[in-house]
C-alpha positions, -999 to 999 in steps of 0.1 A, spaced: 340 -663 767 337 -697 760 361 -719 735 346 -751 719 369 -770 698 358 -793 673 374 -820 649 370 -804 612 352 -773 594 318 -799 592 314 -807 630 322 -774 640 292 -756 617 268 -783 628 275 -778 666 268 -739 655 238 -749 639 224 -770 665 231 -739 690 210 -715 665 183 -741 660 178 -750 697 174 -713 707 149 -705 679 126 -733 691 129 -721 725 121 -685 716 104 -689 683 102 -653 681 141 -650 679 161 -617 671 189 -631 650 217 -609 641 235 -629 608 270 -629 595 283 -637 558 314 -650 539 324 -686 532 323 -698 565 295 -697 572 279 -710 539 280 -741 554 260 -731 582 237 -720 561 233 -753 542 225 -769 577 199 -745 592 179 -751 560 185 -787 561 171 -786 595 144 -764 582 133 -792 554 138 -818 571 129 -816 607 106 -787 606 128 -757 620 103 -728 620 119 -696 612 81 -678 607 81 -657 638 123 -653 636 137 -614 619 170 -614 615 193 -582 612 229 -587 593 262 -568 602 272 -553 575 269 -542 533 289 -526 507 281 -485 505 274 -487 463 252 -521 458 217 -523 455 199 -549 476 198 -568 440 231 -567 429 246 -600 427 272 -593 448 254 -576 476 252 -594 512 213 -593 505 218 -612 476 242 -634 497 219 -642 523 185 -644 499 207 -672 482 220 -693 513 193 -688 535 161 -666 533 150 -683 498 157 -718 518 136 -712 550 102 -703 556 111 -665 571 93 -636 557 112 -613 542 98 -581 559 118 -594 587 150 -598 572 173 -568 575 205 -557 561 217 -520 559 208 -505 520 242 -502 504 222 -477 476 210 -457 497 214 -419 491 225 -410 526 246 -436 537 249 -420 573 211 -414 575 207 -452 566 233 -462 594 211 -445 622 180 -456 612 196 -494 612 206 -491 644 168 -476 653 156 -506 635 172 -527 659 162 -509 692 123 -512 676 128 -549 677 139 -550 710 176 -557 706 199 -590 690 194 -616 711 221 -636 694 249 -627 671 261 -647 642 295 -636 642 330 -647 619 364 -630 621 385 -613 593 417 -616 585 423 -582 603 410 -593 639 374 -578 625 336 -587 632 315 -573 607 333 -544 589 349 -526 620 383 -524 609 415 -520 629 408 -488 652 373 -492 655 362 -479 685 347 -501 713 320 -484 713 310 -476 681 276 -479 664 265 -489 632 286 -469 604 304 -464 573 339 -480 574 365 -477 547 380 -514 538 412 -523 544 436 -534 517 438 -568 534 398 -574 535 400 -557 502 425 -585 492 405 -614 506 371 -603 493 377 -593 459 379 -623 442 343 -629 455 333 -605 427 333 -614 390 357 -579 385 376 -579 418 386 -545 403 344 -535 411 345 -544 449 333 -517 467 364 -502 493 334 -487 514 307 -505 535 281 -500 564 284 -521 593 271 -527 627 296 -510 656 316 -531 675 291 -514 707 263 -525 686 272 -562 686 282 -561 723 246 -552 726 236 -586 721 221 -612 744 247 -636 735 277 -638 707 282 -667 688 314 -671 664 323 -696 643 359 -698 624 375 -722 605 406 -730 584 445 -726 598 448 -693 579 428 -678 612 448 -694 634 468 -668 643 443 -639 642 418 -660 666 445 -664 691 452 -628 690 412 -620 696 403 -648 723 438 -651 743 451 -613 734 445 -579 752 419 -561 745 427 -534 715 409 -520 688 428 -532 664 415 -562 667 378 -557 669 371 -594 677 392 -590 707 363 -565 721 345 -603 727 360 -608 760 343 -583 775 308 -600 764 290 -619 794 279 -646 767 298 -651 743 306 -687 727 336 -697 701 336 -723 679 369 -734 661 381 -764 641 415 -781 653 432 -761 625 417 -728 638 426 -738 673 463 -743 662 482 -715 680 459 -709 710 479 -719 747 449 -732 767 434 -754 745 433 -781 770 413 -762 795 388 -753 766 386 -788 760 378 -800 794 350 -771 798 333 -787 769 334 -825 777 327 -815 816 304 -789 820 265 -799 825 253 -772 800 272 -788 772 261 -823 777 236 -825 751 267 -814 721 293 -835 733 
């Protein structure tokens, strides 16, 4: 695991972005496993600004998400297909056969789960994960006590993500308490891991994943065990992690980072 510590919120999404863009030049045909939530709105903003402005050619990319509440329909407002149609896939020049997120209204939620995860293995497998972190220690919807190696699922929601998502929706009273998300094995499964968190309120909970043992209850924490897998925080994120100045010097010494310092 690798720690890349950045000034503020801004410069730590561009340094993501530039990482996303720079591998889908180099492999234009890019599986690209995408996260939601606030954090990475911004993110979102920049890939289509890089898009617009210098080109960035997501034709050839398909692009499979983590997770979606069990009970919305790909249209409602406040589904993560409406999420991502909004920040991203309206924005960029991606066709939208190749954009995938599990169907919240399907009639067989389980069915749906395995045929996501078939869906996948078609394509060939993620080559990299868009990943953030929940208040909970979670990547995509695999709350405490989700197995290392589990595969994509139905979850029940905690009361905490319940807490932080609800006021997302216009009734926080309609959030969905159920969802289908990519295992924590699934995600493991990918070339290379990517996360990006933000703000002081994961302070705490990032320390726990990146410097902590390994435990499911905090999913995140499953991360170390990834052979590629890259963390971007702000200085406010990085606040209670211990080895912040060894993180630093990897960045502003190693030869593979030279081009983002």
């Amino acid at each position: 695991m690798e720690v890349i510590i950045k000034p503020d919120a801004e410069s730590a999404a561009t340094l993501a972005a530039r990482l996303i863009a720079d591998t889908l030049r180099t492999k234009p045909d890019l599986v690209l496993g995408l996260a939601t939530g606030r954090t990475m709105e911004r993110l979102y903003a920049l890939l289509a600004k890089l898009h617009e402005g210098e080109g960035l050619d997501f034709a050839g990319a398909t692009t499979f998400n983590l997770d979606e509440y069990i009970g919305l329909s790909p249209e409602d407002p406040n589904s993560y297909r409406s999420y991502m149609n909004g920040h991203l896939f309206d924005r960029v020049n991606i066709a939208r056969e190749n954009t995938h997120l599990p169907n919240g209204a399907a009639a067989d939620p389980d069915a749906e789960c395995a045929a996501y995860e078939d869906r996948i293995r078609a394509c060939g497998g993620i080559d990299l994960q868009l990943l953030g972190i929940g208040r909970t220690g979670h990547i995509g919807f695999n709350e405490p006590l989700s197995a290392i190696g589990s595969r994509t699922r139905c979850k029940a929601l905690t009361p905490e993500t319940i807490a932080q998502n609800a006021p997302l929706f216009d009734r926080p009273e309609d959030m969905p308490r159920r969802a289908m998300t990519m295992g924590v094995g699934t995600i493991l499964d990918a070339k290379r891991c990517l996360m990006l968190v933000t703000g002081a309120e994961k302070a705490a909970i990032i320390a726990k994943a990146v410097e902590g043992p390994i435990t499911s209850m905090i999913s995140a924490s499953a991360l170390q065990w990834h052979p590629r897998c890259t963390v971007i925080v702000d200085e406010a994120a990085a606040a209670e992690l211990t080895q912040t100045a060894y993180y630093r010097w990897i960045f502003e010494n190693e030869p593979e980072w030279e081009a983002y310092r």
